[in-house]
C-alpha positions in Angstrom: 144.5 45.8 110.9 140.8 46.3 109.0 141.4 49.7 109.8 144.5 51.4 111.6 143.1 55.3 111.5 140.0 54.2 113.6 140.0 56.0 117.1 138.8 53.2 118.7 142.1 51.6 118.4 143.6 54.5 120.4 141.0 54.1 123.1 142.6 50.4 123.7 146.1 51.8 123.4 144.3 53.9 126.6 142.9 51.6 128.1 146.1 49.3 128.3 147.9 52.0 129.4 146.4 52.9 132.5 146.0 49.2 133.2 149.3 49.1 133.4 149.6 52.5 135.1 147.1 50.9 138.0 149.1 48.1 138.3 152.4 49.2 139.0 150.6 52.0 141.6 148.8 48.8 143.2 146.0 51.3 144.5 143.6 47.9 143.4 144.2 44.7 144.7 143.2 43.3 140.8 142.5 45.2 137.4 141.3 44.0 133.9 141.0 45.4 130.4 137.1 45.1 128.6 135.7 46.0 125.7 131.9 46.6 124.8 130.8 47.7 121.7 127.6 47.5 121.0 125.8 47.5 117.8 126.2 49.2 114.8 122.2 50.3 115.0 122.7 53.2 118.0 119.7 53.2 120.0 117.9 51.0 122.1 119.4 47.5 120.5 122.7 48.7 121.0 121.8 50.1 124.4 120.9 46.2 125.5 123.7 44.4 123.4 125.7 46.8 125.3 123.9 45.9 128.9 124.4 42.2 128.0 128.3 42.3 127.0 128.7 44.1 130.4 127.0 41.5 132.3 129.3 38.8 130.3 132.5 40.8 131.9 131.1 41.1 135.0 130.3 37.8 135.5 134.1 36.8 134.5 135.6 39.5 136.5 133.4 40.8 139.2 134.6 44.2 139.3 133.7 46.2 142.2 134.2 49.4 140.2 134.9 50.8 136.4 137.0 53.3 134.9 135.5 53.8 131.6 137.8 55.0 128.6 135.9 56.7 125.6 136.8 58.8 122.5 134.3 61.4 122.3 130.8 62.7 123.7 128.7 59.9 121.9 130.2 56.8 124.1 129.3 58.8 127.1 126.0 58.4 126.8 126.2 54.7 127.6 127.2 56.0 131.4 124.1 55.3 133.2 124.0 52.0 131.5 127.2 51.3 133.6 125.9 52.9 136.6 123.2 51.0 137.1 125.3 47.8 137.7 128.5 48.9 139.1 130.0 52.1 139.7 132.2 54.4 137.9 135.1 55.2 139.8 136.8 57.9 137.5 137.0 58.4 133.5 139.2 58.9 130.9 138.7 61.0 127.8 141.1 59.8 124.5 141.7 62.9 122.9 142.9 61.9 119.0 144.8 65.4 118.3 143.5 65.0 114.1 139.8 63.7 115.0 138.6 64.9 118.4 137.5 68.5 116.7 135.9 66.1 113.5 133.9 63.7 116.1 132.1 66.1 118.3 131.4 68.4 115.4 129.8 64.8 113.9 127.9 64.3 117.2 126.3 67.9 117.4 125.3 67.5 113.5 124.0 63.7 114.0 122.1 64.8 117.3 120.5 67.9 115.6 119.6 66.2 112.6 117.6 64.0 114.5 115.6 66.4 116.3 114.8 68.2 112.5 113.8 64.9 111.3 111.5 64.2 114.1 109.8 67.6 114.3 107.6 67.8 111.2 107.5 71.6 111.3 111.2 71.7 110.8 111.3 69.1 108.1 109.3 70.5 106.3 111.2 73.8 106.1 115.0 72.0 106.1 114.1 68.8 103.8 110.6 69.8 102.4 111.6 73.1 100.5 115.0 71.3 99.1 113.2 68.4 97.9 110.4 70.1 96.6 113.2 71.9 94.5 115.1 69.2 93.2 111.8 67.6 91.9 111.1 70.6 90.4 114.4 70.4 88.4 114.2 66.7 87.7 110.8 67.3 85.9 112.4 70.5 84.0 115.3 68.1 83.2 113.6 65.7 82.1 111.3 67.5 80.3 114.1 69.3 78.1 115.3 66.1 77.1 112.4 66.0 74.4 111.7 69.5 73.8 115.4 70.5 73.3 114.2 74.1 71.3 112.0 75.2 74.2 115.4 74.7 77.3 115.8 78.0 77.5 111.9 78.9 78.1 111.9 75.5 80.5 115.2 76.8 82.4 113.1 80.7 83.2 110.0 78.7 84.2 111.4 76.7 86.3 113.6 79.1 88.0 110.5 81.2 88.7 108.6 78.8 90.1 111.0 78.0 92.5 111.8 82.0 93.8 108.5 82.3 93.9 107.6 79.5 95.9 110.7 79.9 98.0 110.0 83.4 98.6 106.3 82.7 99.0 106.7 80.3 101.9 109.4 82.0 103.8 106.5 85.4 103.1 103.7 83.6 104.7 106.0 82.1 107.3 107.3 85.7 108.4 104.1 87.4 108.1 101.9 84.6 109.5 100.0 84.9 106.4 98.0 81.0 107.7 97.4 82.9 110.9 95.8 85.9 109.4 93.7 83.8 106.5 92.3 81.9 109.6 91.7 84.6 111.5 90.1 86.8 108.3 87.8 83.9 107.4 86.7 83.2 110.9 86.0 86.9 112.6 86.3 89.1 110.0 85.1 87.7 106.9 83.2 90.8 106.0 86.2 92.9 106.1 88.2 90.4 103.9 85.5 90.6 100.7 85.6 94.2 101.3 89.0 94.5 100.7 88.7 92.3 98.1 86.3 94.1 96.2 88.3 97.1 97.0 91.6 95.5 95.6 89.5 94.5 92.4 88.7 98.2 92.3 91.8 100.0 92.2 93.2 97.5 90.3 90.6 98.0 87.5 90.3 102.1 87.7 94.4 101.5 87.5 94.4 99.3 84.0 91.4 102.0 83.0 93.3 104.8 83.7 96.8 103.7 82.0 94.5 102.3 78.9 92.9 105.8 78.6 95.8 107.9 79.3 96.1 109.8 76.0 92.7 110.9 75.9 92.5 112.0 79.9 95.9 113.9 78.5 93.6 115.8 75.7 90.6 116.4 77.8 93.0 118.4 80.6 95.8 119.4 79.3 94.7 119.7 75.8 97.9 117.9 74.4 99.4 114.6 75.2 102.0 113.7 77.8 104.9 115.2 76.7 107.3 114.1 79.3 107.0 110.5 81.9 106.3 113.2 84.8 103.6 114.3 83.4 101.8 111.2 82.3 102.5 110.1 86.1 100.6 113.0 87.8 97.7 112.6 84.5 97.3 108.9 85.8 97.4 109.9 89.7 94.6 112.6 88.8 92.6 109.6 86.6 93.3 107.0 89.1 91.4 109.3 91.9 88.1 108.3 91.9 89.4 104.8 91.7 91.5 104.9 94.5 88.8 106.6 96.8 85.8 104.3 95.8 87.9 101.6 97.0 88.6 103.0 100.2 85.0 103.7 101.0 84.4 100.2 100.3 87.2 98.9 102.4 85.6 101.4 105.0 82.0 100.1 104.5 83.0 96.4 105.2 85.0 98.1 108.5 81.4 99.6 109.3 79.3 96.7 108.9 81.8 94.3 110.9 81.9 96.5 113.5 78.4 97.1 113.7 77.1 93.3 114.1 80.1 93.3 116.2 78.9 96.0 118.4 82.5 97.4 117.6 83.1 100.5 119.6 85.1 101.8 116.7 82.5 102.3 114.6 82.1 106.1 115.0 86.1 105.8 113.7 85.3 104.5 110.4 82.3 106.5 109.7 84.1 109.4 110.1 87.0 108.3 108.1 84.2 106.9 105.5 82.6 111.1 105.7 86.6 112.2 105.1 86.7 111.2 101.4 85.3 113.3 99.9 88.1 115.9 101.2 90.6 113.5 100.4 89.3 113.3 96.7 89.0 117.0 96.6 92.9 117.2 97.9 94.4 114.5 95.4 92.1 116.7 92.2 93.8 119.9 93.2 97.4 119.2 94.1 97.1 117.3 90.5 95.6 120.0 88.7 98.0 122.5 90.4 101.2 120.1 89.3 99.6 120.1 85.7 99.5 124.0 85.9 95.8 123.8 85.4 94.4 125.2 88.5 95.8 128.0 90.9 95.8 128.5 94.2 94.3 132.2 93.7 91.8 131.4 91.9 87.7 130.5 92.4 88.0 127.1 91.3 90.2 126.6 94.5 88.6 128.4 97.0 85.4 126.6 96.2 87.0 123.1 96.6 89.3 123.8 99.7 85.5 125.6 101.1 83.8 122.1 100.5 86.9 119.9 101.8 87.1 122.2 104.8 83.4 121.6 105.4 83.8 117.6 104.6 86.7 117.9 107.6 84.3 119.7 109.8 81.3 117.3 109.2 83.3 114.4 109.7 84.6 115.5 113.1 81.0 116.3 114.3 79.7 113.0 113.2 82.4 111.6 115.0 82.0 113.3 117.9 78.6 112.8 118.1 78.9 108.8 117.3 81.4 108.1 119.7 79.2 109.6 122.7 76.2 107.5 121.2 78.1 104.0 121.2 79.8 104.6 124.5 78.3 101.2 125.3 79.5 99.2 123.2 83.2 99.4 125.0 81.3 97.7 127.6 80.2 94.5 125.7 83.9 94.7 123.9 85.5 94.9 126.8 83.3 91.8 128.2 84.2 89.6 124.5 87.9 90.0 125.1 88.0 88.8 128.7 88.9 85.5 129.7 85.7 83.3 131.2 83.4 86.1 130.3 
């Protein structure tokens, strides 16, 4: 009467049925109806209200088996509560046509949300992120309520701060950014200020170059940038220098990790190190060609594809040489990476 569209209802419609099925078969020489139900808390409270009602029925009606009737996949969990005092002779499922779909789906959501709520890693991505957003907003909300002139400003703050801290976890998650901070700051410290410093760099030969554009444009063309192609191959020829001072400085911290290491790469980066200068000489005069200052027939070129030719040829017998000379050292790598070693 409390509540007619309850399933459990239909269960004891079940359950009164087949009692009266079992009867008129007389396959048992006696058969009763029970209910347990447990408590409202689902866990191990209910699990012993449950053990105690089933005592109280037993005692009455000393069954020497059950038949139990349930409504959906939560009730038979309480099975080997059952079958550790009597056994279970046969079950019966109550499907409800409108809820049995609604129930399980219920069950699946309840038991998995219990598993994200006790594993903090999990919370943290399916309850921490959300909350940390809706705090986020409260505060902004909150916070427009006394400067109503500045919502709009407010509203784009806010909505940056959470993409970017959205994006940034789910970037550090995917990239294992912790993993790679821990392992920079632990074994490779050296090579992490280098790149740094070699970040810092480009980064100010960049802002350098774009400050000083005009004048660069004047000293080799003669003119300013007439057109956004140009000004873009102008700032690649200004941001050379830049760009390859902060590789050799990336390379340097690559050279003196792996030579307190006793790195068998080393001869690698000191050749890549001794390949810069042809590098530098390549990016000048592929630029100066786009900018129809230098040809490919004329001195100027020969004499820098002769000295980036000869930086090549250098490099590789440096190379060479090195990795003959440090041979070794695979030894005493080999020896750090093996287990119990």
């Amino acid at each position: 009467m409390a509540d007619p569209e309850d399933s459990d209802a239909n269960v004891l419609y079940a359950a009164v049925k087949l009692y009266d099925e079992l009867k008129e078969k007389g396959e048992f020489e006696d058969v009763e109806v029970a209910l347990i139900t447990g408590h409202p808390d689902v866990g191990v409270k209910s699990d012993l209200e449950l053990q105690k009602q089933l005592e109280e029925v037993l005692k009455s009606f000393p069954a020497g088996g059950v038949i139990p009737v349930t409504d959906g996949a939560e009730d038979e969990q309480i099975f080997p509560i059952i079958t550790s005092r009597i056994p279970i002779i046969s079950t019966r499922r109550v499907v409800v046509k409108q809820s049995e779909s609604i129930e399980t789906t219920y069950y699946i959501l309840y038991r998995y949300l219990k598993e994200i709520l006790s594993d903090p890693e999990a919370a943290k991505i399916f309850f921490g992120l959300p909350g940390m957003i809706l705090l986020i907003y409260g505060i902004a909300r909150l916070l427009s309520i006394k400067y109503q002139q500045s919502v709009a400003i407010i509203s784009s703050t806010v909505t940056g701060l959470i993409l970017f801290l959205i994006g940034g976890y789910f970037f550090a998650k995917a990239f294992r950014i912790r993993e790679v901070l821990g392992h920079l700051l632990t074994k490779g410290f050296i090579q992490f200020v280098s790149a740094i410093a070699a970040i810092f760099v480009l980064f100010a030969g960049a802002v350098n170059a774009y400050l000083n554009l005009e004048s660069i444009a004047l000293q080799l063309t003669g003119r300013y940038p007439g057109t956004e192609l140009l000004g873009v191959v102008i700032f690649l020829n200004a941001l050379n220098t830049p760009f390859i001072v902060a590789l050799g400085v990336l390379m340097i911290g690559k050279i003196v990790h792996s030579y307190l290491r006793r790195d068998y790469h080393i001869w690698y980066y000191i050749s890549a190190i001794l390949l810069l200068p042809a590098l530098w000489v390549t990016i000048d005069v592929t630029t100066l060609y786009a900018l129809s200052i230098l040809s490919f027939y004329s001195i100027e070129f020969l004499k820098k594809g002769l000295i980036a030719i000869a930086d090549i040829g250098l490099a590789t017998l440096v190379g060479i040489y090195l990795r003959d000379k440090v041979r070794g050292w695979e030894k005493v790598e080999t020896e750090r990476s093996t287990p119990g070693v």
